[in-house]
N, C-alpha and C positions, 0 to 999 in steps of 0.2 A: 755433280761434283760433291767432294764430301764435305759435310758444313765443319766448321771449327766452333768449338764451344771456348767462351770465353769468361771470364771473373765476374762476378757483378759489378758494377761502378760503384768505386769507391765516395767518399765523401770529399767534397772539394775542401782542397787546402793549397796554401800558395807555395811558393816554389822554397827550396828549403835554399840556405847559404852557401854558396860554395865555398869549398876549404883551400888549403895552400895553392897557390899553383903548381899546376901538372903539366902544363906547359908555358912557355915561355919564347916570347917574339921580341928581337930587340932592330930597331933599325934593318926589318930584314928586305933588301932588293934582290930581284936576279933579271938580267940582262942574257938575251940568245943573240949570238954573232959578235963579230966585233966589226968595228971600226965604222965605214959608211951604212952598214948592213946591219948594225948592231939595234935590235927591238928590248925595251925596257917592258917587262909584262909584269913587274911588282919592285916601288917604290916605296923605303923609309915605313914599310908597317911593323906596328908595336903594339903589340897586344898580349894577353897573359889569358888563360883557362882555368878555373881552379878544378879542384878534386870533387869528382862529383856537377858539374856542371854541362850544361849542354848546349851548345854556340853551333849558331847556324850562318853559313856565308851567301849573302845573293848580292848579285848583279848583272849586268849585261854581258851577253855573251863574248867573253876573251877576256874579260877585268883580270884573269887568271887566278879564279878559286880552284881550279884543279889543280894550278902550279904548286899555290901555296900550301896543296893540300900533299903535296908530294914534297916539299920541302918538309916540315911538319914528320912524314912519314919516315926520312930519309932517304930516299927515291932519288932527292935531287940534292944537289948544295947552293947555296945564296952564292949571291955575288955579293953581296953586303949583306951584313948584320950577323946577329947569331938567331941561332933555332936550339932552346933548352927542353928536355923533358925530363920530367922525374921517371926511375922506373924502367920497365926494359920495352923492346922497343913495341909500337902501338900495330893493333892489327888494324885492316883494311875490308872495306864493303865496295861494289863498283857498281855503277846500272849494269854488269854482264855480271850476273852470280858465278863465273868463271868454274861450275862445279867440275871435278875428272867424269868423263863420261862413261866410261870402263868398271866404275868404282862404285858399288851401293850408298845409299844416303849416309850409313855406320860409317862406311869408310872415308867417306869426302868428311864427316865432322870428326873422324876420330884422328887426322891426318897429320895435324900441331901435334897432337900425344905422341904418337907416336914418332915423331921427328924429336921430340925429349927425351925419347927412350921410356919411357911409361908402359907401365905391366900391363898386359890383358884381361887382367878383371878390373883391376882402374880403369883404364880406356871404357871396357864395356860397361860398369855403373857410371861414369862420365858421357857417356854417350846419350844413354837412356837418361840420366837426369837435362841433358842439352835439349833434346828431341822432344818430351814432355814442357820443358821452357817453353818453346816454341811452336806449341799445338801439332807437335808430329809424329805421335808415339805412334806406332803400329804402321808407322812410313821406313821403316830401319833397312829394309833389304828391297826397296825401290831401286830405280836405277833414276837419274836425271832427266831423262827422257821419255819418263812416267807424270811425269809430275808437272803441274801447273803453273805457271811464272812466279808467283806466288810465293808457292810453297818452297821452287828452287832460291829465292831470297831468305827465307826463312834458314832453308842448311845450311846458305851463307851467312846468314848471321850465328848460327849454333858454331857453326867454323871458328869464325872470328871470336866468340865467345872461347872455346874449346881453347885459343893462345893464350889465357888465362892471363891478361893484358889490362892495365888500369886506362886505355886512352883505346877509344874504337875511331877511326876518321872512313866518314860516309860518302861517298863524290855520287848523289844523284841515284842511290840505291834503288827506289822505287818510282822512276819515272815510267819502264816499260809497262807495270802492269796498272791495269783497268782501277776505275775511283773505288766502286768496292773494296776490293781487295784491299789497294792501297790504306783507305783508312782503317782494315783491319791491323794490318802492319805498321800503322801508327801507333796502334793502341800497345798494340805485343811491346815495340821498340820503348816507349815512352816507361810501360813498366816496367821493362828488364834495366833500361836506366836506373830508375829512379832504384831499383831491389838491390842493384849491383854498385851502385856510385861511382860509376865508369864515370870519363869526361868524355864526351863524345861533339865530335867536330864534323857538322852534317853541310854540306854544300847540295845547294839546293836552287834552279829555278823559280819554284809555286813557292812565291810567298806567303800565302794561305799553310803550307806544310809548314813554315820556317816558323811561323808565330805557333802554328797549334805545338809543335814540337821544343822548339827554343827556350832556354831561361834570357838569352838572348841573341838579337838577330843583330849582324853586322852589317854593312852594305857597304862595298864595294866601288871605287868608281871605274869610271872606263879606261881602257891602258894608256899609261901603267898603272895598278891596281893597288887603289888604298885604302886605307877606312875612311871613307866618307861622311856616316853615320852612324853611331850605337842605340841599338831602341835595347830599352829592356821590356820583355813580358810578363807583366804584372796580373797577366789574367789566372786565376787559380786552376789549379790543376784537378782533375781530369777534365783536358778541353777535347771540346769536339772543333771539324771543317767549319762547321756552320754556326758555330756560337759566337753571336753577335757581336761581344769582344773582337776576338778574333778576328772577325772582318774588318773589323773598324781600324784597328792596327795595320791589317794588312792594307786594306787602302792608301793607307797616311806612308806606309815604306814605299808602297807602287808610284805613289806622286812623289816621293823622296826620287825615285829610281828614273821615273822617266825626267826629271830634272836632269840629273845625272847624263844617260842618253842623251838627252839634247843639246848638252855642254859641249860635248866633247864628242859628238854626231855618231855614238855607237847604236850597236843594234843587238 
């Protein structure tokens, strides 16, 4: 496999401010069904994101961080409250890098440009600056079906980059591939944040990901889905999986969580 060369590690520094809100949660519920049949999967949450910031969602499976992450998106609409964002509208990351399979790497990231109508030598120095982001230069006339789970994560994020979008929302991006890999996709992810001052909304399982990646982690409880609890991440940055911080955080959310779980018998 081809190795990826990466930046030397920076000097640790803690997490910077975040700026105005970029998004905005007021009182937001949604209810599926009506009447006897009616399932409540997100209660009264109100929360804000600022510009530049990076918020990760966990909880038990169904607390519905994928709803909310489709409300958020505009995918769906509340049953209550409002959903604000500054800006136009935020692109999307999925665990299925959902690339065209017919379509070379160039083409799956150059596919928002061209949907704006964007010239051909813009597209193609937009592409090659995207694919260099993302340790993929000389990947350009691959096809998806070449390429490594990994690496097809990576187009998808150069995609999502390529909408030229102040807000990314992540639903579980990098569970399929391997811890490897994974933490190198941590590292990529966390710097294009931090270089780009995206606000990015990563819904996550591995609470161990949500601390090393998060300025902060929210947690969820079981349906219908609230904020239970806000930790912020005070461990400076550039973190690793295994930086004892890190763990220690994660532990204290995991014993938050299975509280949670066993309140309200999810799983």
């Amino acid at each position: 496999m081809t190795m990826l060369a990466h930046a030397p590690v920076a000097a640790a520094s803690p997490a910077p401010r975040p700026g105005p809100p970029a998004i905005r949660l007021e009182g937001v519920g949604r209810v599926f069904g009506t009447a006897g049949a009616a399932v409540a999967a997100l209660d009264g949450i109100s929360l804000e994101v600022g510009q530049g910031e990076f918020v990760c969602l966990v909880g038990a499976s169904g607390c519905g961080k994928s709803t909310l992450l489709s409300l958020i998106a505009g995918l769906d609409r509340p049953t209550a409250g409002r959903v604000e964002l500054e800006g136009g509208r935020p692109a999307l990351m999925f665990q299925d890098a959902a690339l065209l399979p017919w379509l070379t790497v160039a083409r799956n990231v150059e596919l928002p440009m061209r949907l704006r109508g964007t010239g051909h030598r813009e597209r193609a120095a937009e592409v090659d600056r995207l694919l260099r982001l993302v340790h993929l230069q000389g990947f350009a006339e691959r096809r998806p079906h070449q390429l490594s789970g990994g690496m097809r994560q990576r187009v998808a994020l150069a995609r999502a980059l390529a909408q030229r979008t102040d807000v990314l929302l992540m639903d579980e991006p990098f569970a399929a591939v391997d811890a490897i890999t994974r933490d190198l996709l941590h590292e990529d992810l966390a710097r294009i944040a931090a270089e780009s001052a995206m606000s990015v909304v990563f819904v996550t399982h591995n609470v161990r990901e949500a601390v090393r990646l998060g300025d902060r982690v929210l947690l969820l409880t079981s349906r219908p889905g609230r904020v239970a609890e806000e930790f912020a991440v005070e461990v400076p940055r550039p973190r690793r999986i295994d930086d004892p911080a890190v763990g220690a955080l994660a532990l204290r959310i995991i014993a938050r969580l299975r509280e949670e779980i066993g309140r309200h018998g999810g799983g």
